[in-house]
Every structure is written in C-alpha cells, then in structure tokens.
N, C-alpha and C positions, 0 to 999 in steps of 0.2 A: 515607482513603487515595485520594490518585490513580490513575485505571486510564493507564496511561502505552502510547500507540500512542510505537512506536521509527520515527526516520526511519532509515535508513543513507543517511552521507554520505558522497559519492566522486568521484572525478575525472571530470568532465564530467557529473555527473548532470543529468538532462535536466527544466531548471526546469516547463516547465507541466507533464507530469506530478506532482507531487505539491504545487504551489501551490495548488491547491482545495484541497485535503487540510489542509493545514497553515492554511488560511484559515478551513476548518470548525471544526477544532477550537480554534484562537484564538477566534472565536467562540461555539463552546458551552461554553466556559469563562466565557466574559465572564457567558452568561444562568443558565451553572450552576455558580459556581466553586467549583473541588472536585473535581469530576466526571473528570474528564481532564485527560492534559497531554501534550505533545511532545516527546521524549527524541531530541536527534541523537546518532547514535552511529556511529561509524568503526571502522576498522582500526586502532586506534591514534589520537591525538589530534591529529595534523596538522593544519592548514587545510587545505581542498579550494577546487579553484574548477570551479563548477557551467559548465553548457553554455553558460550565457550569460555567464558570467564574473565571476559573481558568489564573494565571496570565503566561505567557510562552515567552519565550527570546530566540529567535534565535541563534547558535551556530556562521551560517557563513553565508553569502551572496546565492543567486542563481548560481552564478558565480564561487565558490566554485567548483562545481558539473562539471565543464568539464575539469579541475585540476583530481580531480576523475576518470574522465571516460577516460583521454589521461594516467595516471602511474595503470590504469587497476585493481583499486580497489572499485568503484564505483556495488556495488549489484545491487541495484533499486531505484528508486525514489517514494516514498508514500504519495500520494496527498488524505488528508481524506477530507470529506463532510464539507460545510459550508453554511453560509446564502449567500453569495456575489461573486457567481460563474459569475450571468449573464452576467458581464460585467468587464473589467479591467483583471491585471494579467497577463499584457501583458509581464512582463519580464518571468513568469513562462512557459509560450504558449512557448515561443523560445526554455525554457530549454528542456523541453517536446521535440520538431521539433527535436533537435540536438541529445535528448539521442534515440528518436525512429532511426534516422536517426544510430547511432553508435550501435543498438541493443542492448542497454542497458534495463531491464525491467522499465516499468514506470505501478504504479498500483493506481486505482483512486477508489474512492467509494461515492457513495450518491452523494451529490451537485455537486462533480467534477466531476464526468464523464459528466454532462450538459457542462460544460469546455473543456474537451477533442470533446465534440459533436460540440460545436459551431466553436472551430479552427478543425475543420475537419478530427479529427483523427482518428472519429468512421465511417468516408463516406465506406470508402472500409474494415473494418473492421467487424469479429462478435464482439456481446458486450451485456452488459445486462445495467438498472438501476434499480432506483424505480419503474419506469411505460413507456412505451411506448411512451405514450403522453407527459410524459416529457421534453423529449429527443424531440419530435415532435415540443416544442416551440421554438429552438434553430432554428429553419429553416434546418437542415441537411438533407444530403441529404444518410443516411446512414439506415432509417428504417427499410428496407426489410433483414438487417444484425442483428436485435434484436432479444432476446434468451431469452424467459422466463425463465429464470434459475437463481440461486443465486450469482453465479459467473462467468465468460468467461475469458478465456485469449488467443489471438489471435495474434502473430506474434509483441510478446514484450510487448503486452497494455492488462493490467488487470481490468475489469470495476466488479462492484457490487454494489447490490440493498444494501442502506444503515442501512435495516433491520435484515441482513447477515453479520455483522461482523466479524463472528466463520467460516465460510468458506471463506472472504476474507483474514481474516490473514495465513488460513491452506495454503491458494494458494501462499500467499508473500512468507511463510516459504519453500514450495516448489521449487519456483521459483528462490529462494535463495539459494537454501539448508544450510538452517540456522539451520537445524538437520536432521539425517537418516530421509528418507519418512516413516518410522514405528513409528518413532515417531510423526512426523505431523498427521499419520490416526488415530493414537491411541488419541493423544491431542484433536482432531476434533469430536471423536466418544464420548471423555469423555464430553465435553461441549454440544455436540447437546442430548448425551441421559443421563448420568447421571447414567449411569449403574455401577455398582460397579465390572464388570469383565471387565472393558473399562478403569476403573482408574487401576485396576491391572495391566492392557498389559501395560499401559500407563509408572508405573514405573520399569515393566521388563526392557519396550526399553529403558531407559534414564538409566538405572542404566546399560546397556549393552553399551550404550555408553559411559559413561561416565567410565566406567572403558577399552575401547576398545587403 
C-alpha cells in the first residue's frame, strides 16, 4: 500500500513552495517504488492555475482524504500558499478539523497558515509564518504561540514562513519519513549551503538507501 502525502490544489498556489516537495517524493519513489505517492486533491475537480500559471487538475475530491485516513494510508495533507486564503475553503477547514482530530499530519506554508489561523488551529498551537502581523489580521487568538523561526511543527500542524521552502519540505519529509532522516539533513544542508561536501553526504545516504 502506498502512504499517499495529499497536495491541495488551488488558485494561485504558490509554485516554489511545494516543488521540492513534490520533487522529493517523485524521486523517492523512483529509488523505493511503492513507498509513497502524490494525491492532488481540490475543492472539487476543476483545473486550477498555480501562481505562475501553470494549468493543474485535481486527482480526487477533499473527501477522498478520510477514505485515506480510516484504511491508514493517508501521510499528510500539504496545503501550499496562495492569494485567496482570506476567506472561503470552507470544505478544506473541515478536512483540516477532521485530520488534526485523527492526528494525521496537516502542513501549511505562506497564505495557508493565515487559513489554519482564522479556523483557529493556530489558537493553542506554536507555529510560525511570513510575519506576525500577518497572522494578527485574521483576528486569532493564538499570537503569544508565534515562533520567529522558519518552520514549527506542534502536535500534527506544520506552519512556515513562505520564504522557507527548503526547510518546510525537509520537515514534510521528516514527518513523513519519506527517506532515512540522513538523508533529509544532508538534502536540507545541500540546498541551504551549497557546499560540495553536503552534495557528497547527500549521495552517500541515498546510495546507502537505496541499496539497503
């Protein structure tokens, strides 16, 4: 059985945000197939067009995803940034409720986490985003839980600043284990520094897994 990480797909979602991600797990499927797979899933079946205008088609419904989380193949659910957080989305909010509820991971980044702040996910929660103030025009009531930090993940909910892409995907892949943690530090170390002994470690671990 595949563990299925869910994208949600939506108008304007904000392509580098979750292109590692989705690069990752293309790839650890290649070296482990089977393991995992990539499920877009919308509001409904539409085509969306992403931030950069790219055209994108939903796989399955929202409703899909608790099929998933009751036969215990459901990863996480990956809600990337967009223009159209403020308001609406109200079938996603429930999926949200139900998978925090089931302790499923659900991981938000940039626009969404203003989404998880206004349905009150982040009230008793730590959590980070872009800015403070952000997060402060949603009315929440969760601000004294905010974490200048590039990423947080607190009791199922994954929030990050949506400048941090490279440490929000390292924490999905964590949280997933969607490859040995050697290999997430080493993928994480190769992309924030660039170092040419960080791409070595990088294909020690993977060539250590992938023959393991």
């Amino acid at each position: 059985m595949h563990n299925t990480i869910a994208l949600y797909t939506t108008e304007t979602m904000t392509d580098w945000e979750y292109a590692y991600l989705t690069t990752q797990i293309a790839g650890a499927e290649q070296l482990k197939p089977g393991r995992f797979r990539l499920l877009l899933v919308g509001d409904g079946l539409e085509s969306v067009r992403t931030l950069g205008n790219l055209p994108l088609t939903p796989e399955a419904d929202l409703d899909t995803l608790q099929a998933l989380a009751d036969d215990g193949s459901l990863a996480a659910l990956v809600i990337p940034g967009g223009d159209h957080y403020e308001a609406g989305h109200d079938q996603l909010i429930e999926a949200v409720g139900r998978l925090v509820d089931e302790e499923i991971p659900v991981a938000a980044i940039c626009g969404a986490t203003l989404l998880l702040a206004r349905s009150g996910f982040l009230d008793e929660r730590r959590h980070t985003s872009n800015a403070a103030p952000y997060l402060e025009a949603s009315g929440y009531r969760g601000g004294t839980h905010y974490a200048e930090t590039p990423v947080v993940t607190d009791r199922g909910v994954t929030t990050a600043s949506g400048i941090h892409a490279i440490p929000f995907t390292a924490e999905v892949m964590r949280i997933t284990g969607l490859v040995p943690d050697a290999m997430t530090h080493t993928w994480e170390q190769v992309f924030l520094s660039a170092w040419e002994d960080d791409y070595m470690a990088l294909m020690e671990a993977t060539s250590a897994w992938q023959n393991s």
